[in-house]
C-alpha positions in Angstrom: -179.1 116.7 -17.1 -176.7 114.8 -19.4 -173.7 115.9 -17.6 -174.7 113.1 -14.9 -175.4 110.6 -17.0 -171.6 109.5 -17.5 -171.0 107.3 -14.5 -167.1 107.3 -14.3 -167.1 110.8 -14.6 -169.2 111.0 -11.7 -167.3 108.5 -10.0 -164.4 111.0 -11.0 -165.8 114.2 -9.7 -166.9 112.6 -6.6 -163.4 111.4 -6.0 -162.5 115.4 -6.4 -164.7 116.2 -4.3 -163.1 113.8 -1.3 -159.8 115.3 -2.4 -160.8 118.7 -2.6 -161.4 118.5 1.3 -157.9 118.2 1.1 -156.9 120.8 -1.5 -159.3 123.2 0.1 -158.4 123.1 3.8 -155.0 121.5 4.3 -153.9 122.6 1.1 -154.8 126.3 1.1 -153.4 126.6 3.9 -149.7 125.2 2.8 -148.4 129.1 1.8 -149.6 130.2 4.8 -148.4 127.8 7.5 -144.3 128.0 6.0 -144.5 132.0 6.1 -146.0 130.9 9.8 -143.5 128.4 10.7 -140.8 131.3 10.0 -139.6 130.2 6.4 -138.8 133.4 4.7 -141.4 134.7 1.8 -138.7 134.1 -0.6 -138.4 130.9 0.6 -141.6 130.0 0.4 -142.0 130.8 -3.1 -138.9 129.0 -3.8 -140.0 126.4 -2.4 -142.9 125.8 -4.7 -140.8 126.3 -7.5 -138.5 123.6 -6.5 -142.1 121.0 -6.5 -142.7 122.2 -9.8 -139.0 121.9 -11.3 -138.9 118.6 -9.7 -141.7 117.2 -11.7 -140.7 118.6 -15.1 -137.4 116.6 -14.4 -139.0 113.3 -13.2 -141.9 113.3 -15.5 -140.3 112.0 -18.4 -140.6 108.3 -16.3 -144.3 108.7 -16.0 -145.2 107.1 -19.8 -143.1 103.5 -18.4 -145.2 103.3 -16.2 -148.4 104.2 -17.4 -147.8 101.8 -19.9 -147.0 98.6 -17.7 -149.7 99.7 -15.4 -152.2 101.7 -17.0 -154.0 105.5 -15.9 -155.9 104.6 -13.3 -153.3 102.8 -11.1 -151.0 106.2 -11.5 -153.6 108.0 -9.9 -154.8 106.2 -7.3 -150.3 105.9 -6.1 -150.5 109.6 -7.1 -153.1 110.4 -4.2 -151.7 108.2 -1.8 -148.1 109.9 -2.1 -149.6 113.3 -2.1 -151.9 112.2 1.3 -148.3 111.1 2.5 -146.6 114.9 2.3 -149.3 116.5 4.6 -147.6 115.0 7.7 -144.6 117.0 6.9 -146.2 120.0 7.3 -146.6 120.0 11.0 -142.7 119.5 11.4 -141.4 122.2 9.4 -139.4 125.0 11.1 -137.9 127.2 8.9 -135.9 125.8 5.8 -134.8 122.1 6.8 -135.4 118.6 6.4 -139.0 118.3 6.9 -139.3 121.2 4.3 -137.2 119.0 1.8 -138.8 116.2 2.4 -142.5 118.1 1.6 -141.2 119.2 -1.5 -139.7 115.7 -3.0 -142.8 113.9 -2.3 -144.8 116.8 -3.0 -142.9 116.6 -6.9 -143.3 112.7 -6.8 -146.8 112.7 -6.5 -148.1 115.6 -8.6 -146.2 113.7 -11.4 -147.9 110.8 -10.9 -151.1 112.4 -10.2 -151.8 115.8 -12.3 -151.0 114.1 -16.4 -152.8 110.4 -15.3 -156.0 112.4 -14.2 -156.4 114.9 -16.8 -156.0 112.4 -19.3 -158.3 110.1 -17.5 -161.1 113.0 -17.3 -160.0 113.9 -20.8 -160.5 110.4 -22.3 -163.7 109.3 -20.5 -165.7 112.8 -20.8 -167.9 114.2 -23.0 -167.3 116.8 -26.1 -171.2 117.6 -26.2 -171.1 118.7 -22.0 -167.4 119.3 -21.2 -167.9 122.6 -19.8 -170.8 121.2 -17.9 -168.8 118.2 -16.2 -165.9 120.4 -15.6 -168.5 123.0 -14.2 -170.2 120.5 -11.7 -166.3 119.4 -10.4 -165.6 123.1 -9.5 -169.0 124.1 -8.0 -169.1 120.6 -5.8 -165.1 121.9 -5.0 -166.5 125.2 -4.1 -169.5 123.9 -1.8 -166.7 121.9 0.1 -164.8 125.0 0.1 -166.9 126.3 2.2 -166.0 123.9 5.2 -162.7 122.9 4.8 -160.6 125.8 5.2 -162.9 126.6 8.8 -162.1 123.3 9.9 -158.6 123.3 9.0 -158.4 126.9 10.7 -159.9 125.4 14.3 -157.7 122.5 13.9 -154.7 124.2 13.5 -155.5 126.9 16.3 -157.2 123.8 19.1 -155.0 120.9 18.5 -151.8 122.4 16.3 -150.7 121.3 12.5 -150.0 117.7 13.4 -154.2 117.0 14.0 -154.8 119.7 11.3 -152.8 118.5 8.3 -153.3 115.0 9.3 -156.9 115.0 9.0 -155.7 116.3 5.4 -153.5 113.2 5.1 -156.4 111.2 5.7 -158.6 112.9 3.6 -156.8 112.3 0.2 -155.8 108.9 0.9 -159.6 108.5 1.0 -160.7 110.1 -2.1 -158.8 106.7 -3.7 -161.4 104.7 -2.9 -164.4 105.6 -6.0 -161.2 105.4 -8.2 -161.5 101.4 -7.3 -164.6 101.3 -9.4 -163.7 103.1 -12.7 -162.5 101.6 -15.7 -159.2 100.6 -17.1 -157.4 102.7 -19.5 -154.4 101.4 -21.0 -151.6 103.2 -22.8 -149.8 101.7 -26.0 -146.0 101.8 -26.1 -145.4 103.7 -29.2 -147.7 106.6 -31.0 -146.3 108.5 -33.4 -146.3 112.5 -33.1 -148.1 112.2 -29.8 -146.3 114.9 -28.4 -145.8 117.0 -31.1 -149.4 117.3 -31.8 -149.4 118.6 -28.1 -147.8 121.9 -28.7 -151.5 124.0 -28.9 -152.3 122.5 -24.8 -148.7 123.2 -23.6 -148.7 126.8 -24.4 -151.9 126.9 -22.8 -150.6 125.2 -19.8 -147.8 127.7 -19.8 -149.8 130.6 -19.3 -152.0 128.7 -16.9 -149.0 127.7 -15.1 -148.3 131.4 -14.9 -151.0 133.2 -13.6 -151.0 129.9 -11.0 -147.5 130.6 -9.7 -148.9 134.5 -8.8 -152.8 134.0 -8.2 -152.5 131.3 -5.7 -149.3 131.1 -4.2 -148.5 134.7 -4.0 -151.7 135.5 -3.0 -152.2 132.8 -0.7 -148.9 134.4 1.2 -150.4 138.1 0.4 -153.9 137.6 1.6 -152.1 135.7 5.1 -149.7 138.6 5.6 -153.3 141.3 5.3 -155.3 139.0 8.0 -152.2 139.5 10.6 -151.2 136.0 9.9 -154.3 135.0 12.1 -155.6 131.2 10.4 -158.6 131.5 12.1 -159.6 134.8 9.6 -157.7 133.3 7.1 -160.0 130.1 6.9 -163.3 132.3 7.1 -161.8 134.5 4.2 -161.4 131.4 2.3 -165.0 130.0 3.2 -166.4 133.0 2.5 -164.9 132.6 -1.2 -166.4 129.5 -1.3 -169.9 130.3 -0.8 -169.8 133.1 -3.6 -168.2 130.9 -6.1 -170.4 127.7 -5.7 -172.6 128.0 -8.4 -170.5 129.9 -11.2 -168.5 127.3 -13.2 -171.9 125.1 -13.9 -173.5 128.3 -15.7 -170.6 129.2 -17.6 -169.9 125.7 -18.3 -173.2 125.5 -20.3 -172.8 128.7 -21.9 -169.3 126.6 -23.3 -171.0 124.2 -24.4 -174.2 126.2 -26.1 -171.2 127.3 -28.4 -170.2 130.8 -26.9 -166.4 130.2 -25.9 -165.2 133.5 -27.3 -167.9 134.8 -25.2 -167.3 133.0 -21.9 -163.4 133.9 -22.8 -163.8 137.2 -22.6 -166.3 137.0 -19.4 -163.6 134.8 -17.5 -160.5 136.7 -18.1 -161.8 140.2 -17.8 -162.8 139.4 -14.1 -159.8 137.7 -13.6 -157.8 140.2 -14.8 -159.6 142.8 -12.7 -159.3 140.2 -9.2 -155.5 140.5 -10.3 -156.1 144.3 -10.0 -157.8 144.1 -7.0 -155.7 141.5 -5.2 -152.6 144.4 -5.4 -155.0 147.1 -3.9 -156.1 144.8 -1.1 -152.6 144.1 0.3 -152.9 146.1 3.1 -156.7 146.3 3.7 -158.0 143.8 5.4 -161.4 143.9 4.7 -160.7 144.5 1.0 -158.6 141.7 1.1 -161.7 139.2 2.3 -164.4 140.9 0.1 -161.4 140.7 -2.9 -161.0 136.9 -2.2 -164.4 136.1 -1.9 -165.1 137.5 -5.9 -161.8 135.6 -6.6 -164.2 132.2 -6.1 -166.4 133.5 -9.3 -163.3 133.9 -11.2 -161.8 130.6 -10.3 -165.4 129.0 -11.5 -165.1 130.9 -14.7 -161.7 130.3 -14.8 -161.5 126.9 -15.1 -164.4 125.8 -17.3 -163.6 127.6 -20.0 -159.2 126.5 -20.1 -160.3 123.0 -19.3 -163.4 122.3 -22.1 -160.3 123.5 -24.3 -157.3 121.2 -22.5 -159.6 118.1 -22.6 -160.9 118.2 -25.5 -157.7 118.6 -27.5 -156.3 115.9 -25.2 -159.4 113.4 -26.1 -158.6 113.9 -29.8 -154.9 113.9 -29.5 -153.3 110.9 -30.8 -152.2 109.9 -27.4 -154.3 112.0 -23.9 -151.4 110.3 -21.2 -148.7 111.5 -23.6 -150.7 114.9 -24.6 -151.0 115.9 -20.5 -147.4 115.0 -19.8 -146.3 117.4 -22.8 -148.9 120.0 -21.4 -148.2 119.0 -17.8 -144.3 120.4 -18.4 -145.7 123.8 -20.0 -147.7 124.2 -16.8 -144.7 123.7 -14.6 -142.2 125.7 -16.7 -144.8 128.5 -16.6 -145.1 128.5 -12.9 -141.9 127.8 -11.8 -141.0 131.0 -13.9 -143.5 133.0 -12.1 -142.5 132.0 -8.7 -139.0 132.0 -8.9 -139.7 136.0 -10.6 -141.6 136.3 -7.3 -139.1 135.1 -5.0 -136.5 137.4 -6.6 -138.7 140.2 -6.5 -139.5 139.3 -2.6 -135.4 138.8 -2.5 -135.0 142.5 -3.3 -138.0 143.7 -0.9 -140.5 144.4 -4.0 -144.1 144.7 -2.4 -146.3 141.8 -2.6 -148.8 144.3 -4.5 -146.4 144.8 -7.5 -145.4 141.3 -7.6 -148.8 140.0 -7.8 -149.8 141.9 -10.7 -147.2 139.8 -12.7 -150.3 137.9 -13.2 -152.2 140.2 -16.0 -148.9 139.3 -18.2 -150.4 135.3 -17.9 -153.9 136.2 -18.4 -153.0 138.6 -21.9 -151.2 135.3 -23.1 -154.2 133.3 -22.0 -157.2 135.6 -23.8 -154.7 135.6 -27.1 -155.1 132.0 -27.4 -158.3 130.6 -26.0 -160.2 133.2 -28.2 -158.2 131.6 -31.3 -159.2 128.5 -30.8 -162.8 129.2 -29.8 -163.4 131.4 -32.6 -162.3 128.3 -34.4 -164.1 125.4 -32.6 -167.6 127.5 -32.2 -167.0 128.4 -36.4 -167.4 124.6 -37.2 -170.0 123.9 -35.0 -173.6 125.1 -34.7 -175.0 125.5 -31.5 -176.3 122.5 -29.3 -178.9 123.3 -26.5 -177.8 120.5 -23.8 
């Protein structure tokens, strides 16, 4: 399986997978616990707008300091800062200093983090098994999916949010540790039309950025609000998800990569544009709601794959991948800050959850337009590879 063969990749995805016991327990339950700990649903929404429109103003310092001190040492402070706002969580009550405090460092480290890794990924991957690579990251995120979000639920019913989002903490300041042992990329000063050679990834990034605003924050606070606010059923429903999503990305990641993007295009985004569909329907079902978010997990594994083996490998044959994900790094945060600030309007005026989340199909119609251009392009030039 050559998609194993590339050792810093797998250093990479195993340092995801650490992280993702993070990102899929402490993490999924972020929405969730502010609508809990009486922040109003406009507010929470808000709230992740204000992360996001704090890194498209502070990412602009990022390139400094990639440059002095190269990729890799971006991400490893990256992680450390974003282990550093799960502590936060357990303090917040209502709109207040602990919440403002989550959100700056929250924006801090996401800057640092998000552009250094992609570009990282981007840089030391594969063309000939992207979709695979990217695959294996999201079905070894799924599998620990499964866990996570059961353990953070107990936690956070037994021993409170403190013990719950500080095993979190603890969690992503230990997926640091394989970054130790991958290379050193470093970053030249200057390269000319670096970012404007970017311009195809960040319109991908907006739409991305888009549909993420609605499918996971929105429905993260929709999906709570259906389960009675009850984190013990909100963790199972997650799990659940998990388990059907496990294996998805690594078979459509090969069907990438065996040259049928238009294909695998039109397979990702029709489900997800159905999910979208049935996430609005599901509101106020309960049981719909869980059997909705466990198919979500095959979207998310479809999903993924086939944006990313785009993203990367424009970004690995950009003049520049650091300066390329910062570029596209700002379309994904303009796109979802404009999604969720739409949603916290909406919420403002009492619009229904369902109506709001099916904002979404306006990001995915964006999304088809221009991933089927470009694989209709990339799959043109190249014959077929069997991997």
């Amino acid at each position: 399986m050559a998609y194993f063969g590339n050792r810093t990749i797998n250093l990479l995805n195993l340092h995801y997978a650490i992280h993702s016991i993070a990102m899929t327990g402490g993490g999924a339950f972020f929405a969730a616990y502010l609508v809990k700990a009486d922040v109003p649903i406009p507010g929470v929404f808000a709230s992740f707008a204000a992360i996001l429109i704090g890194r498209f103003l502070i990412r602009p310092a990022i390139l400094g300091l990639a440059v002095r001190y190269g990729m890799r040492r971006l991400i490893i402070l990256g992680t450390l800062l974003n282990a550093c706002q799960f502590p936060f969580l357990g303090f917040i009550h209502g709109p207040g200093l602990p919440l403002y405090a989550m959100i700056a460092i929250g924006a801090i480290a996401d800057t640092l983090y998000w552009p250094c890794y992609h570009a990282y990924f981007a840089r030391l991957g594969d063309d000939d098994a992207r979709g695979q690579q990217i695959g294996v990251r999201e079905a070894i995120a799924a599998m620990i999916g499964v866990v996570s979000p059961l353990l953070t639920g107990i936690l956070l019913v037994t021993f409170g949010p403190q013990v719950a989002f500080g095993v979190s903490a603890l969690a992503v300041a230990g997926s640091a540790l394989p970054l130790l042992y991958t290379p050193h990329v470093p970053i030249v000063p200057t390269v000319p039309h670096a970012y404007r050679d970017a311009l195809p990834g960040i319109l991908l990034f907006v739409g991305d950025g888009f549909i993420g605003g609605i499918y996971l924050f929105v429905w993260q606070v929709a999906l709570f609000l259906a389960l009675n606010q009850n984190f013990l059923t909100f963790g199972g429903a997650l799990a659940i998800a998990a388990v059907v999503g496990a294996a998805a990305g690594m078979v459509l990641g090969r069907h990438i990569d065996d040259g049928n993007g238009k294909r695998a295009v039109t397979i990702a985004y029709g489900i997800l544009s159905l999910i979208v569909v049935l996430r609005a329907m599901a509101t106020l079902h309960p049981a719909l709601a869980v059997t909705v978010n466990a198919l979500s997990a095959i979207g998310n594994c479809l999903y993924i794959p086939t944006l990313m083996a785009v993203v990367y490998t424009l970004a690995k044959a950009a003049p520049c991948s650091l300066r390329f994900h910062i570029a596209t790094e700002a379309g994904w945060d303009a796109g979802g800050a404009t999604s969720l600030l739409t949603a916290a309007l909406l919420a403002w005026f009492h619009v229904p959850l369902w109506a709001v989340l099916l904002l979404g199909l306006a990001g995915t119609a964006w999304q088809i337009t221009l991933l089927r251009r470009h694989y209709a392009q990339r799959d043109g030039a190249q014959p077929a590879t069997a991997t």
